[in-house]
C-alpha positions as CSV (number, residue, x, y, z in Angstrom):
1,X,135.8,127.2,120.9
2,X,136.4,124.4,123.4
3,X,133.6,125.6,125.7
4,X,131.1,126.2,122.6
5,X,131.8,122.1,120.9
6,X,131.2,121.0,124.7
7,X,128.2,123.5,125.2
8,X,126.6,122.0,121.7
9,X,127.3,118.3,122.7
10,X,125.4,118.9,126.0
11,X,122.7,119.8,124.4
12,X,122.8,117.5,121.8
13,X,123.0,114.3,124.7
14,X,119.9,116.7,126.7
15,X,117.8,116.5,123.2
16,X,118.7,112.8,123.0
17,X,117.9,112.2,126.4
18,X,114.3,113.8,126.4
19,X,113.6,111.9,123.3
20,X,114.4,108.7,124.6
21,X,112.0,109.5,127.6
22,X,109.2,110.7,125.6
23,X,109.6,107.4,122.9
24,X,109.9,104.9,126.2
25,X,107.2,106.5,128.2
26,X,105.2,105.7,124.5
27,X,106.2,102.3,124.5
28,X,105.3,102.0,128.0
29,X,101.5,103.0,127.5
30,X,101.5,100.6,124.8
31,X,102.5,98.1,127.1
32,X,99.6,98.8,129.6
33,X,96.9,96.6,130.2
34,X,94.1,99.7,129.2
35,X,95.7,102.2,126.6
36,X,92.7,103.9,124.5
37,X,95.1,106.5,122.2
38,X,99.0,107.5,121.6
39,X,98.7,111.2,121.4
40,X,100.9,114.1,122.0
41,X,98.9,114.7,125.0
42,X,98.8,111.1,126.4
43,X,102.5,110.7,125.7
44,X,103.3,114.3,127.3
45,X,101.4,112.7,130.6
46,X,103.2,109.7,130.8
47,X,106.6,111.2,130.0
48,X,106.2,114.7,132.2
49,X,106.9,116.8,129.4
50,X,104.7,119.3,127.7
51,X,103.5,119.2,123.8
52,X,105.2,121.9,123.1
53,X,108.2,119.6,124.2
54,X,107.1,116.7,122.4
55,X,106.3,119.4,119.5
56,X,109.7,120.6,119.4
57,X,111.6,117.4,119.5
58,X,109.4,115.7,116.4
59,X,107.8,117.6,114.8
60,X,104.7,115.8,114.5
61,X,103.1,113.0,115.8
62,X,103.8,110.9,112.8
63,X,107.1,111.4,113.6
64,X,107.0,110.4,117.4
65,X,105.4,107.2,116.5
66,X,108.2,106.5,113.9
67,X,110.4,106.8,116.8
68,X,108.4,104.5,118.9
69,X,108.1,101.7,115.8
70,X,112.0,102.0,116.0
71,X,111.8,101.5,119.6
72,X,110.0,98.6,119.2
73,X,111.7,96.9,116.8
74,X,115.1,97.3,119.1
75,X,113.1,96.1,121.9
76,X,111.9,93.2,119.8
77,X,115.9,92.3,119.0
78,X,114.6,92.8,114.7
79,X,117.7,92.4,114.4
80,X,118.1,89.1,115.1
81,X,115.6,88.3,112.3
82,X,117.9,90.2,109.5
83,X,120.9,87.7,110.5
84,X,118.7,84.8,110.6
85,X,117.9,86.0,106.9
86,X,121.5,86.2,105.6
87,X,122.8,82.9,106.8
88,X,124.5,80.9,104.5
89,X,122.0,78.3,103.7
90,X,118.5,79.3,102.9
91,X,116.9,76.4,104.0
92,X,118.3,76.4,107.2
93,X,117.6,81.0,107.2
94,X,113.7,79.7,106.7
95,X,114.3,77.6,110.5
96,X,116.1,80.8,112.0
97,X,113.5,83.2,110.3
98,X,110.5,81.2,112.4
99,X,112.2,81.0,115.5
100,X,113.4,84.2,116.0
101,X,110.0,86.1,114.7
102,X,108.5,84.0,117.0
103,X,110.4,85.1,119.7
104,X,110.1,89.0,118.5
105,X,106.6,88.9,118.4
106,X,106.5,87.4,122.0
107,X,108.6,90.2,123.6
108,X,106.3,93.1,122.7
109,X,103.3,91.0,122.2
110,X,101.4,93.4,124.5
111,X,102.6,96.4,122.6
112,X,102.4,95.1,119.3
113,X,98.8,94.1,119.5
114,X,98.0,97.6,120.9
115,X,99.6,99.1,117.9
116,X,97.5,97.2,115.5
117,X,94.4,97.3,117.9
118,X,95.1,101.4,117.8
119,X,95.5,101.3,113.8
120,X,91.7,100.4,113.1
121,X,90.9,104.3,113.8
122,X,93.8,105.9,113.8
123,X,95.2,107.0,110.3
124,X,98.9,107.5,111.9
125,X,99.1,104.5,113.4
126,X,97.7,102.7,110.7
127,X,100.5,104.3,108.2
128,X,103.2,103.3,110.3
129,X,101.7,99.9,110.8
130,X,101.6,100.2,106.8
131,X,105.4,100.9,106.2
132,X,106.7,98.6,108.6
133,X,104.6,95.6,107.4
134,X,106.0,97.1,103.6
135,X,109.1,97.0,104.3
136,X,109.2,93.8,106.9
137,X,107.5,91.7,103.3
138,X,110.0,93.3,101.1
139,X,113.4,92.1,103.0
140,X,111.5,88.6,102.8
141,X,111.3,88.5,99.1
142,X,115.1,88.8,99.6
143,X,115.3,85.4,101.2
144,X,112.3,84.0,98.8
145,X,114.7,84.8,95.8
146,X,117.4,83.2,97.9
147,X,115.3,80.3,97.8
148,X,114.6,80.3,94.4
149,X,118.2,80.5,92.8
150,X,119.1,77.2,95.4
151,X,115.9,75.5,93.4
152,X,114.9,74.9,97.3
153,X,110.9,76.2,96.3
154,X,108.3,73.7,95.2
155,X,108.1,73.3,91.5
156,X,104.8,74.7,91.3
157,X,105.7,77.7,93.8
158,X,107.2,80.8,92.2
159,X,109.4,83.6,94.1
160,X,106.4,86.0,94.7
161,X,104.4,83.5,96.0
162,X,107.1,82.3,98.5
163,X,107.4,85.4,99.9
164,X,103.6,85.8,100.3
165,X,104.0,82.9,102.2
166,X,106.8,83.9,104.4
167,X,105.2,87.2,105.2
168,X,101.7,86.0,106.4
169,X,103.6,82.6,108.5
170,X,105.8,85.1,110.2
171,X,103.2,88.2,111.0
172,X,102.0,89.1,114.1
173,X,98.2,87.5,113.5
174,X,100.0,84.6,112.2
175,X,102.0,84.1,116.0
176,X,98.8,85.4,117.8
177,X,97.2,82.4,116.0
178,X,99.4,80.0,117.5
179,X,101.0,81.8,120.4
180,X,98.8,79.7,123.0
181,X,100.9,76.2,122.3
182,X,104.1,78.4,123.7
183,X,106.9,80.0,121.8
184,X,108.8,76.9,121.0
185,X,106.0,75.1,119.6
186,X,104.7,78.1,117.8
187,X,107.8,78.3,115.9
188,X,107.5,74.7,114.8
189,X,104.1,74.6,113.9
190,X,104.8,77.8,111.5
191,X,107.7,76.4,110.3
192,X,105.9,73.2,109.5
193,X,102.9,75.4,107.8
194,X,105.9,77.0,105.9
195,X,107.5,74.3,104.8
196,X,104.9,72.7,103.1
197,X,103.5,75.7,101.8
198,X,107.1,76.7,100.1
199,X,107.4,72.9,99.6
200,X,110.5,72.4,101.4
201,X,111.3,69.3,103.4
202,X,112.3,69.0,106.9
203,X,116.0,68.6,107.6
204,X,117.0,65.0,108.6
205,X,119.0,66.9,112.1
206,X,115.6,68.7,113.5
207,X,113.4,64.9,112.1
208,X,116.2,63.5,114.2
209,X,115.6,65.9,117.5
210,X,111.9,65.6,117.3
211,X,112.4,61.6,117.2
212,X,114.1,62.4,121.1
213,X,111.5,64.6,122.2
C-alpha cells in the first residue's frame, strides 16, 4: 500500500510538472515579440510535448488557455489587487487599486496585449478574455458598494456607475492609454481621472507629497 500512495503521488507531481511546462511555454509565446496563434500545436512546439500530451492533460484548448489566464494572473501578482480592495478604508482601497493594477498590467504587458490582440479572431481567446474581464468588473462593484455605504461617491454618482468607472480606469486599454508617462505617473493620472469621475477628493497626505515632488 505504501509503494502504491508513493507510486500515485509520483505521478500526480509528473502530471503537475508537464502541466506547468506546457502553461509556461504558453505564456512564453505570448511574451514573444511575433506570436500569430495559441494552439495545441504551437504550444506542443514550444513546450516539446505532443497534442496528444497537451490533449490528455486538458482536455481542450479552452481548457489550456484557462490555465494560462491563471498563469498570468499569478505572474501579474492579481493578488495584490484583491488586498488593495479589502483595505480598511475605501478611499484609501481606490489609491491601492490604481497603483497596483498599474503595476499588474506592466508585468505582462507583452502578454496581455497579445491575449487581447489574439481575441479579435479567436473565439477561445476571446471567451476567456470575456470571463476574466466578467469577473475582474464584478469584484470591483464590491469596492464601488464599499464606497457607497461610506457616502464616499459623488451625490450624483450611483454604485453601478462607480464601478463602471473603476472597471474601464483600471483595464488594460485604460494603462496602455497612459503607460508611456511611466508606471508611477500612470497610476496617478488614473487615479486622478478616477477620482473625479467617482467624485472623490484627493487625500490631504498624497496633496502633501505631490507639494515635495
Amino acid at each position: 500500500m505504501v509503494a502504491r500512495a508513493y507510486d500515485m503521488t509520483g505521478r500526480k507531481q509528473a502530471q503537475a510538472a508537464t502541466r506547468s511546462r506546457a502553461v509556461a511555454a504558453a505564456c512564453q509565446l505570448l511574451s514573444a515579440e511575433r506570436c500569430e496563434e495559441l494552439t495545441f500545436e504551437s504550444v506542443a512546439r514550444a513546450s516539446g510535448l505532443t497534442r496528444v500530451t497537451l490533449y490528455n492533460h486538458f482536455g481542450s484548448r479552452s481548457e489550456l488557455l484557462l490555465a494560462v489566464f491563471e498563469e498570468l494572473g499569478r505572474r501579474m501578482h492579481a493578488e495584490r489587487i484583491r488586498d488593495a480592495m479589502r483595505d480598511a478604508d475605501p478611499k484609501r482601497a481606490i489609491e491601492r487599486l490604481f497603483v497596483e493594477s498599474t503595476r499588474a498590467w506592466q508585468r505582462q504587458r507583452r502578454a496581455v496585449a497579445r491575449v487581447f490582440a489574439l481575441s479579435t479572431f479567436d473565439p477561445d481567446v476571446r471567451g476567456e478574455v470575456a470571463r476574466a474581464e466578467r469577473a475582474r468588473r464584478e469584484s470591483l462593484g464590491f469596492l464601488a458598494r464599499r464606497l457607497s455605504e461610506a457616502g464616499a461617491l459623488g451625490p450624483a454618482v450611483s454604485c453601478d456607475e462607480a464601478a463602471t468607472i473603476l472597471g474601464s480606469l483600471t483595464s488594460f486599454q485604460a494603462f496602455e492609454a497612459f503607460a508611456g508617462a511611466g508606471t508611477a505617473l500612470t497610476a496617478q493620472r488614473l487615479l486622478g481621472l478616477g477620482r473625479r469621475g467617482l467624485g472623490l477628493r484627493a487625500s490631504k497626505t498624497e496633496g502633501r507629497g505631490r507639494g515635495r515632488r
